[in-house]
PDB file with SEQRES, HELIX, SHEET and CRYST1 records, atoms N, CA, C and O in Angstrom:
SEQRES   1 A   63  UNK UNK UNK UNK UNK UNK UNK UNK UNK UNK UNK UNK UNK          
SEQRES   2 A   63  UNK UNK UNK UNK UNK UNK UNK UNK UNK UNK UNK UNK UNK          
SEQRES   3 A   63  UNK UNK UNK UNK UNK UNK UNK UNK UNK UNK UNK UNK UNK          
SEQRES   4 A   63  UNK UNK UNK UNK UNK UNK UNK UNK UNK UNK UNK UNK UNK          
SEQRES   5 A   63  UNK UNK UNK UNK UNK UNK UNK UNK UNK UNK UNK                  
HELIX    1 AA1 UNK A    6  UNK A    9  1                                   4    
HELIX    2 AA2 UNK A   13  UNK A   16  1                                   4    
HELIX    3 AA3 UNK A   18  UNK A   23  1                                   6    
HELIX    4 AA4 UNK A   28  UNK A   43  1                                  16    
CRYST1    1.000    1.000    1.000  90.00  90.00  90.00 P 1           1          
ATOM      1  N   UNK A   1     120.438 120.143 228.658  1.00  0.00           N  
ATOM      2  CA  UNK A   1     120.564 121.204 229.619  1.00  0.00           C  
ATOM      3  C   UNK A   1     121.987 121.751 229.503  1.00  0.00           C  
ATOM      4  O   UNK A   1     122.838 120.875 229.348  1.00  0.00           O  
ATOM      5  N   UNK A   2     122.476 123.152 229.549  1.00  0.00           N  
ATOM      6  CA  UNK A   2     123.439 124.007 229.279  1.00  0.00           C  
ATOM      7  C   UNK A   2     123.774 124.809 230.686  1.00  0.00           C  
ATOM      8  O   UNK A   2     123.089 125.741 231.108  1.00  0.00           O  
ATOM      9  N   UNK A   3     124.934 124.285 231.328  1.00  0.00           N  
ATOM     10  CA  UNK A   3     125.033 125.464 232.904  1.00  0.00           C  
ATOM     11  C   UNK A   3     126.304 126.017 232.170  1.00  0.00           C  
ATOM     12  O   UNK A   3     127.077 125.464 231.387  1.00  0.00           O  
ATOM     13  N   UNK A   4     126.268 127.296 232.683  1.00  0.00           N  
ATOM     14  CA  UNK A   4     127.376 128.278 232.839  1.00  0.00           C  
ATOM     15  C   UNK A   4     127.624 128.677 233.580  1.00  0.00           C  
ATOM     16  O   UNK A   4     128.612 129.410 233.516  1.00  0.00           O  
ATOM     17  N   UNK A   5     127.084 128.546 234.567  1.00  0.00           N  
ATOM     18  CA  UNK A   5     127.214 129.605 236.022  1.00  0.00           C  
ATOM     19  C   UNK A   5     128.178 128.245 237.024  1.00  0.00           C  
ATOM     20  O   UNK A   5     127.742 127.181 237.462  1.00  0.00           O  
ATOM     21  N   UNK A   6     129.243 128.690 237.098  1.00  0.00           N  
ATOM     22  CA  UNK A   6     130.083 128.360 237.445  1.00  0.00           C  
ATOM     23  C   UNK A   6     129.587 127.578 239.185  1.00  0.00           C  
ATOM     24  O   UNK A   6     130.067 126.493 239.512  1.00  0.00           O  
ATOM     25  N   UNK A   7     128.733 128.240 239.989  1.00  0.00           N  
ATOM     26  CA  UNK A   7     128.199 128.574 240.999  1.00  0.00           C  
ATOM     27  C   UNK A   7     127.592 126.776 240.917  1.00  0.00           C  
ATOM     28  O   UNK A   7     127.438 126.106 241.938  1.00  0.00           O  
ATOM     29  N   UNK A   8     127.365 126.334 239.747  1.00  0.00           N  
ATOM     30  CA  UNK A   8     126.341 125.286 239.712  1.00  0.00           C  
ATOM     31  C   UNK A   8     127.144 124.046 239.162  1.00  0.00           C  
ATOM     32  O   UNK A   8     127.269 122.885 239.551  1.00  0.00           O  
ATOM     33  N   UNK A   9     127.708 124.873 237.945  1.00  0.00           N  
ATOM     34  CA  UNK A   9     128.189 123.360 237.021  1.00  0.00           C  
ATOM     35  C   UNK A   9     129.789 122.962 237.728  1.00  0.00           C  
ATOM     36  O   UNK A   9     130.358 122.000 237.213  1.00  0.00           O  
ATOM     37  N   UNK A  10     130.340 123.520 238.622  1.00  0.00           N  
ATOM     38  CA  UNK A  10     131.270 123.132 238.842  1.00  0.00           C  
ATOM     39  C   UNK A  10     131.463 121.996 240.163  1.00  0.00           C  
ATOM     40  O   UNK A  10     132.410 121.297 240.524  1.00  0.00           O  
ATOM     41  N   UNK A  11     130.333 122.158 240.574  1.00  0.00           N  
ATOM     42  CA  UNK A  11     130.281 120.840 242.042  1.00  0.00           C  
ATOM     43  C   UNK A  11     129.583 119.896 241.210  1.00  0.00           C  
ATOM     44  O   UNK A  11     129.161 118.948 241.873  1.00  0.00           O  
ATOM     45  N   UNK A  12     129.190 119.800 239.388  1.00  0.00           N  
ATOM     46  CA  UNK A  12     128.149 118.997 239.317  1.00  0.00           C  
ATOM     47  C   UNK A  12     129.408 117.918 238.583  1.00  0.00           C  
ATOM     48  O   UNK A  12     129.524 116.715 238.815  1.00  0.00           O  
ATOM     49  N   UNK A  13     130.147 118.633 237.786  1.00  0.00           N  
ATOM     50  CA  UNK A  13     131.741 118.435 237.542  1.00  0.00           C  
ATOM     51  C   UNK A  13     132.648 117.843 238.587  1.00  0.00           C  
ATOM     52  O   UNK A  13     133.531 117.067 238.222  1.00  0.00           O  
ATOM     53  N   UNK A  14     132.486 118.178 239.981  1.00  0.00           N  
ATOM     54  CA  UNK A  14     133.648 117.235 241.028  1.00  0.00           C  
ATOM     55  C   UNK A  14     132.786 115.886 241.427  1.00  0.00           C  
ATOM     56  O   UNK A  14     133.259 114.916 242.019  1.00  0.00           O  
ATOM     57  N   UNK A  15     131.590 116.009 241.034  1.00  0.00           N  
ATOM     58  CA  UNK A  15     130.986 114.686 241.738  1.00  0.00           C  
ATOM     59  C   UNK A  15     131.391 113.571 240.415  1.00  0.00           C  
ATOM     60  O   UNK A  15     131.653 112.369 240.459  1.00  0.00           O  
ATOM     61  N   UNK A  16     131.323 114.447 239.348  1.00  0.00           N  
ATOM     62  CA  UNK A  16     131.371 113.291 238.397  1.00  0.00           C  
ATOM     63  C   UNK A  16     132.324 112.826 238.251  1.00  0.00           C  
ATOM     64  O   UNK A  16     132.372 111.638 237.932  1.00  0.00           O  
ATOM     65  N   UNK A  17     133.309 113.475 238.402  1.00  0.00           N  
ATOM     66  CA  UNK A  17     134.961 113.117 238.404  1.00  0.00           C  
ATOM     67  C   UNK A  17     135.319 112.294 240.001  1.00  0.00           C  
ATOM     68  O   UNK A  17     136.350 111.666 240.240  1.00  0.00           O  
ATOM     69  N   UNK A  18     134.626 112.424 240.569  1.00  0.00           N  
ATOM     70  CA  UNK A  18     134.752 111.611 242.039  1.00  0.00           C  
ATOM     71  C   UNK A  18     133.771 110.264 241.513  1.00  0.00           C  
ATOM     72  O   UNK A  18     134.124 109.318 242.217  1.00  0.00           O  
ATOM     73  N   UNK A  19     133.160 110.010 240.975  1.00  0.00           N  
ATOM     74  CA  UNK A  19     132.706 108.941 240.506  1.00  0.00           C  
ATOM     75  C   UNK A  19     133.244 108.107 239.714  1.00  0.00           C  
ATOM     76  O   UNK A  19     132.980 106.905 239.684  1.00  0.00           O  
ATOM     77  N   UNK A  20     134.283 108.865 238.799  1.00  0.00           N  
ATOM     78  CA  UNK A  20     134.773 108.270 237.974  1.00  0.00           C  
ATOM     79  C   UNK A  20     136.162 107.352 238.528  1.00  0.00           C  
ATOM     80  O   UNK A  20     136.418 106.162 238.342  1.00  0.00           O  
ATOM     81  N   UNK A  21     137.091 108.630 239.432  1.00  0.00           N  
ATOM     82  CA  UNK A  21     137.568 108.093 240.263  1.00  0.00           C  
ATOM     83  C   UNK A  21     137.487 106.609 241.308  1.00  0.00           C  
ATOM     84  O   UNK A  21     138.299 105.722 241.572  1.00  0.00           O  
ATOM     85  N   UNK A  22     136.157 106.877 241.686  1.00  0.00           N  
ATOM     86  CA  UNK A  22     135.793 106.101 242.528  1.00  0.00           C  
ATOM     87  C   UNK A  22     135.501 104.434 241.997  1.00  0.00           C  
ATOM     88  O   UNK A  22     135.678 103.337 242.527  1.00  0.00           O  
ATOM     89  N   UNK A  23     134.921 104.929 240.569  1.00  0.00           N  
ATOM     90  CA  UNK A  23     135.133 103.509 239.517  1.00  0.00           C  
ATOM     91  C   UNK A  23     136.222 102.981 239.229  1.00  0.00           C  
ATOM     92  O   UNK A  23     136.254 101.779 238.967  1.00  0.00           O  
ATOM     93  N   UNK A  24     137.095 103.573 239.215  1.00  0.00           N  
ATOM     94  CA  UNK A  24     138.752 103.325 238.630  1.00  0.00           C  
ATOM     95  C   UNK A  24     138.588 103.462 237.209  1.00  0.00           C  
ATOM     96  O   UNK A  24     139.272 102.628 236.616  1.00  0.00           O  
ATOM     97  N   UNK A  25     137.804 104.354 236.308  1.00  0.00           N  
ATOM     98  CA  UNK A  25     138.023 104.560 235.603  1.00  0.00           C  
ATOM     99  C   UNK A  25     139.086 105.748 234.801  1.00  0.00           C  
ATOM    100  O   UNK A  25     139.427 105.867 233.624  1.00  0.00           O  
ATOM    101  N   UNK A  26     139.336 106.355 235.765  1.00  0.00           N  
ATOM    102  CA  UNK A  26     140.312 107.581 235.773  1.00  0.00           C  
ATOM    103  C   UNK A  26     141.416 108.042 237.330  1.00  0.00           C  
ATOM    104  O   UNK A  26     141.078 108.162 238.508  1.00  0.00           O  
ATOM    105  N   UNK A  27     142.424 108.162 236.841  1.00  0.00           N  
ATOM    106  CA  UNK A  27     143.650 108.248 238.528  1.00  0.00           C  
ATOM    107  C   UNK A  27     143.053 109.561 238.844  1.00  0.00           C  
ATOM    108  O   UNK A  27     142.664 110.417 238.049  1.00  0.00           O  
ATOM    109  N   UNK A  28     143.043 109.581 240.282  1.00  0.00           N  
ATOM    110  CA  UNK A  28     142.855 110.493 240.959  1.00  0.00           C  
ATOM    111  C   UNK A  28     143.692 111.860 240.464  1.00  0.00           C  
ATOM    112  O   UNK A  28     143.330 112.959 240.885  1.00  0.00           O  
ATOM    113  N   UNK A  29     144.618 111.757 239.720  1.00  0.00           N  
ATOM    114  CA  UNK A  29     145.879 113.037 239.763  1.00  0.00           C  
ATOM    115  C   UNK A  29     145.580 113.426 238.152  1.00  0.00           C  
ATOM    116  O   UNK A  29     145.942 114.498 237.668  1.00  0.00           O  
ATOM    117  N   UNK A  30     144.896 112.436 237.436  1.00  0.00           N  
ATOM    118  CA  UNK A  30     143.979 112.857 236.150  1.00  0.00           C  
ATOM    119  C   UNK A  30     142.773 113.742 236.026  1.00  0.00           C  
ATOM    120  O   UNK A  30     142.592 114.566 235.129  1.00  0.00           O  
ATOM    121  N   UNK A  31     141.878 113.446 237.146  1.00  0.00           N  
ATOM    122  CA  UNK A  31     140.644 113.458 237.944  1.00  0.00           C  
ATOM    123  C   UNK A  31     141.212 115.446 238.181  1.00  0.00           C  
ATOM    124  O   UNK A  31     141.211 116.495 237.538  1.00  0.00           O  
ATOM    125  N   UNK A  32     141.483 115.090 239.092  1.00  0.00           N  
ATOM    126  CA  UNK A  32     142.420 116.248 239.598  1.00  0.00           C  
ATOM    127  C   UNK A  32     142.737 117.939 238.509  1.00  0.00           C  
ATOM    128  O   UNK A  32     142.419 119.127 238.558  1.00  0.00           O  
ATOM    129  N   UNK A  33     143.670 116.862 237.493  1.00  0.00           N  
ATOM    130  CA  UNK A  33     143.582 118.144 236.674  1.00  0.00           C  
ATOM    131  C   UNK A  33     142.664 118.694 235.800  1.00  0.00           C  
ATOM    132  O   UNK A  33     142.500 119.875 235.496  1.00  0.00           O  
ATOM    133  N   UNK A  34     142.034 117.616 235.400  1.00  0.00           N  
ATOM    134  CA  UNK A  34     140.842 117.921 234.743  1.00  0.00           C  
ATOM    135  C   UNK A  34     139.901 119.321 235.443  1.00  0.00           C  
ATOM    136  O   UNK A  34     139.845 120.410 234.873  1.00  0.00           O  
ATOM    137  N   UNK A  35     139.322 119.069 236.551  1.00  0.00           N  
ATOM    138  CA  UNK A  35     138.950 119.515 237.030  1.00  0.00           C  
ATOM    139  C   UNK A  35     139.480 121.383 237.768  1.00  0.00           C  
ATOM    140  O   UNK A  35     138.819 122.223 238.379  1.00  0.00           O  
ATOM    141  N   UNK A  36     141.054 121.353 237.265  1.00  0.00           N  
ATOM    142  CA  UNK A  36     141.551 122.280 237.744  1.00  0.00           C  
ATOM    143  C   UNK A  36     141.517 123.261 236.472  1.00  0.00           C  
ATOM    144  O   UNK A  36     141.683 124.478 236.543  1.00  0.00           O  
ATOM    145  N   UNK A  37     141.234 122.405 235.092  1.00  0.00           N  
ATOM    146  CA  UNK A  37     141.035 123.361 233.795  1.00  0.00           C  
ATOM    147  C   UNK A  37     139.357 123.415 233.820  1.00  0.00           C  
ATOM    148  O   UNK A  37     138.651 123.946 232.963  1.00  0.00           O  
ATOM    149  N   UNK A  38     139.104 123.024 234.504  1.00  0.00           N  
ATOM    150  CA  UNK A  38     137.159 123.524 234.307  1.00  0.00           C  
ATOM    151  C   UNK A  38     137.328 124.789 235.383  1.00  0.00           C  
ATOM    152  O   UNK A  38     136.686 125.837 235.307  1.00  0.00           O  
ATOM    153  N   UNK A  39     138.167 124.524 236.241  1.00  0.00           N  
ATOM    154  CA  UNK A  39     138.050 125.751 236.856  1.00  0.00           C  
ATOM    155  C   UNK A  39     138.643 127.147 236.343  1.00  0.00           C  
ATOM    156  O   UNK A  39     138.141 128.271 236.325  1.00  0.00           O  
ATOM    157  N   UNK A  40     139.889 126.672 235.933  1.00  0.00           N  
ATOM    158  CA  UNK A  40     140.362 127.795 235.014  1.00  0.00           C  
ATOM    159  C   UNK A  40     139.662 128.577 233.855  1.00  0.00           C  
ATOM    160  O   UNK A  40     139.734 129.736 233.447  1.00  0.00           O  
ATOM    161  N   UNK A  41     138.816 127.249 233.422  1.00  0.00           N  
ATOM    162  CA  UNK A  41     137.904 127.796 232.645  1.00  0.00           C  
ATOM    163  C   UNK A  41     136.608 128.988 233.265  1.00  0.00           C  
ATOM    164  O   UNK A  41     136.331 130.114 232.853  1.00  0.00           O  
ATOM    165  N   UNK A  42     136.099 128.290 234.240  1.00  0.00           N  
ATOM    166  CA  UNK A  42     135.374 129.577 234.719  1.00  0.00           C  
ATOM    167  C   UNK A  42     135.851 131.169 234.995  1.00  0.00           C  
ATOM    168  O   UNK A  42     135.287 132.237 234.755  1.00  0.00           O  
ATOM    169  N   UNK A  43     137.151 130.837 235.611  1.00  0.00           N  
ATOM    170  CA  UNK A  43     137.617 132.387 236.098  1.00  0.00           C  
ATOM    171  C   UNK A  43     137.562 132.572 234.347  1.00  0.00           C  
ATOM    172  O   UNK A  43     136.608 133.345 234.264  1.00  0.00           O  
ATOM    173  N   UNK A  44     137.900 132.387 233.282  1.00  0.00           N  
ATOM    174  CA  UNK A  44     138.091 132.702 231.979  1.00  0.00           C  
ATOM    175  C   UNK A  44     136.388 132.948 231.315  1.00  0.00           C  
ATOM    176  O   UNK A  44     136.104 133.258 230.158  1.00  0.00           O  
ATOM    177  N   UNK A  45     135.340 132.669 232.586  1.00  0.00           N  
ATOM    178  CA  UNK A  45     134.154 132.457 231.900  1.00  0.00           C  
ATOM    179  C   UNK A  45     134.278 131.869 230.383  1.00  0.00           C  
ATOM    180  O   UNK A  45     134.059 132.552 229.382  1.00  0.00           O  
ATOM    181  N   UNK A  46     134.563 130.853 230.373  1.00  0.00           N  
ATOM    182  CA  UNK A  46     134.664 129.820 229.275  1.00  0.00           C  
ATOM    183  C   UNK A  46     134.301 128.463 230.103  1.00  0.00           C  
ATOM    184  O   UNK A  46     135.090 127.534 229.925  1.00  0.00           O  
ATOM    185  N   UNK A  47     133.339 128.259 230.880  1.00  0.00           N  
ATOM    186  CA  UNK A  47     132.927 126.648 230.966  1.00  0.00           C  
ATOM    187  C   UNK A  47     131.646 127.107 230.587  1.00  0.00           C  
ATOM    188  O   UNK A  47     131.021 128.142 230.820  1.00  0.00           O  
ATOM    189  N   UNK A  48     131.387 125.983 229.883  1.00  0.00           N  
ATOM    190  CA  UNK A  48     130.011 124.997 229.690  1.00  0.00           C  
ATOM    191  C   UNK A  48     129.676 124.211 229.658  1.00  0.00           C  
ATOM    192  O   UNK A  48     129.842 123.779 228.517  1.00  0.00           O  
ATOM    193  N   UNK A  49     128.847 123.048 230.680  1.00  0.00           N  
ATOM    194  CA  UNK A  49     128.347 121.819 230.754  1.00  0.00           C  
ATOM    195  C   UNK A  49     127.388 121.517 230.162  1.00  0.00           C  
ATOM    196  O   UNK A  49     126.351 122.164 230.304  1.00  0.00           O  
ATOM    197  N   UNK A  50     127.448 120.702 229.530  1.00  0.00           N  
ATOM    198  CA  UNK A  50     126.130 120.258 228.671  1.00  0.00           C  
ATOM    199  C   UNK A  50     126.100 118.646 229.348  1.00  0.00           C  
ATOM    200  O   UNK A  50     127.080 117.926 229.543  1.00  0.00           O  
ATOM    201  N   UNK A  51     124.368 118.275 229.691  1.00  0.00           N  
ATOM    202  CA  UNK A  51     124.027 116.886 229.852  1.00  0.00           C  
ATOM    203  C   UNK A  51     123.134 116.885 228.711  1.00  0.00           C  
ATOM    204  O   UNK A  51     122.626 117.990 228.523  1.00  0.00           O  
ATOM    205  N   UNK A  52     122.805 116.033 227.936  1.00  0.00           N  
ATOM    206  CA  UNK A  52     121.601 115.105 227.570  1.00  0.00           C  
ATOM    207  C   UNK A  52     120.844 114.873 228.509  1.00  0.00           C  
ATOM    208  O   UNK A  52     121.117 114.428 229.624  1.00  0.00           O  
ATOM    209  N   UNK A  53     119.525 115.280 227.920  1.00  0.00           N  
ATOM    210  CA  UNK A  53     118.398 114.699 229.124  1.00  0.00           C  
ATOM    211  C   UNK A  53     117.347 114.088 228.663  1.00  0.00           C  
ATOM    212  O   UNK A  53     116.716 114.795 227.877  1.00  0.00           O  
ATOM    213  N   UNK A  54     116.811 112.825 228.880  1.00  0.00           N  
ATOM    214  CA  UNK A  54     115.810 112.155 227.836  1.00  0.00           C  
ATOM    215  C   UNK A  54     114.826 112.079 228.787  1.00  0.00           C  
ATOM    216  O   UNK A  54     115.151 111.709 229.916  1.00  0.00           O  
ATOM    217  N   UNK A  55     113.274 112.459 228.464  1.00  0.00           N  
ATOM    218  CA  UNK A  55     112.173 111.998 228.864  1.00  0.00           C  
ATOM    219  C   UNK A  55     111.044 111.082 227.842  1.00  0.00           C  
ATOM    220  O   UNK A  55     110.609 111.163 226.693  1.00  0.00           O  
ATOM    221  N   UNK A  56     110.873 110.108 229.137  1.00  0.00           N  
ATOM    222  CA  UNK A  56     109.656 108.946 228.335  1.00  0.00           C  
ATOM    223  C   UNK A  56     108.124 108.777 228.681  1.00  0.00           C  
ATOM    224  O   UNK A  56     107.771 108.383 229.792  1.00  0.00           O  
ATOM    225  N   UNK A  57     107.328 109.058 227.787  1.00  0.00           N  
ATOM    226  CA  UNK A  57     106.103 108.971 228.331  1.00  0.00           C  
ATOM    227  C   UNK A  57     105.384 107.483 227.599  1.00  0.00           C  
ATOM    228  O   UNK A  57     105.847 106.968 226.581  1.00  0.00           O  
ATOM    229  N   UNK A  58     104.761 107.208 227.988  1.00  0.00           N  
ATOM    230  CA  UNK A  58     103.816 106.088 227.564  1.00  0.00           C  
ATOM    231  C   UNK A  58     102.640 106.186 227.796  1.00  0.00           C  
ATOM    232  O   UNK A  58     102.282 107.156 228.463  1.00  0.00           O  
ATOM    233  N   UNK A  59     101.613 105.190 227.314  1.00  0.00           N  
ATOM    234  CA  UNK A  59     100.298 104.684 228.148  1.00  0.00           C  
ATOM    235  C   UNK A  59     100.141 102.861 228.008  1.00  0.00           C  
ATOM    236  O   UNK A  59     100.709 102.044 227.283  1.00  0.00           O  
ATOM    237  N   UNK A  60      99.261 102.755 228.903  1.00  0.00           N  
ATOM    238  CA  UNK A  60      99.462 101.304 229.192  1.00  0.00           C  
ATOM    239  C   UNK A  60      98.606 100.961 227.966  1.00  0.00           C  
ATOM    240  O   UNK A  60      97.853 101.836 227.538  1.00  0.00           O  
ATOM    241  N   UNK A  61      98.664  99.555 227.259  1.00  0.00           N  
ATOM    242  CA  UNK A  61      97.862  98.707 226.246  1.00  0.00           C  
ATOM    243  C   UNK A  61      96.446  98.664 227.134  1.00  0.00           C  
ATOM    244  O   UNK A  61      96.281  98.551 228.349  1.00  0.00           O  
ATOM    245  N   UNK A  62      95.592  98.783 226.153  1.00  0.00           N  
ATOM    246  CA  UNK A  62      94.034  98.369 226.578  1.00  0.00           C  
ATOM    247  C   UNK A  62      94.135  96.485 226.291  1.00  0.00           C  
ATOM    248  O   UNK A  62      95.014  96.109 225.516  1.00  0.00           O  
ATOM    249  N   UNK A  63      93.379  95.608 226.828  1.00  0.00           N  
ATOM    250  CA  UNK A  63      93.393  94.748 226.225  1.00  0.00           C  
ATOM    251  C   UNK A  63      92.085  94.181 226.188  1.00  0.00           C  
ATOM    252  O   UNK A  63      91.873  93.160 225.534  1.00  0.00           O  
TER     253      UNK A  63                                                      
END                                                                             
């Protein structure tokens, strides 16, 4: 999946960075700027988020 619309991918961007935060995997003032060049990026209409998205289907064994 591909967002551009700033409107969408950018709160989907503070949660993840508040997660990451929240893991201690990244300082809050890292967290922070990151997030202040995704924004810059939008007024520049230059963001794009891309996720991977995997779907699994199966069926159960007969036996």
């Amino acid at each position: 999946m591909l967002m551009t619309d700033p409107t969408y991918a950018l709160p989907v961007l503070g949660m993840m960075a508040e997660r990451a935060v929240a893991a201690e995997a990244v300082e809050a003032s890292a967290a922070e700027e990151w997030l202040a060049d995704q924004r810059r990026r939008a007024t520049e209409n230059r963001l794009v988020l891309g996720m991977p998205m995997f779907l699994g289907a199966g069926t159960k064994p007969t036996t």
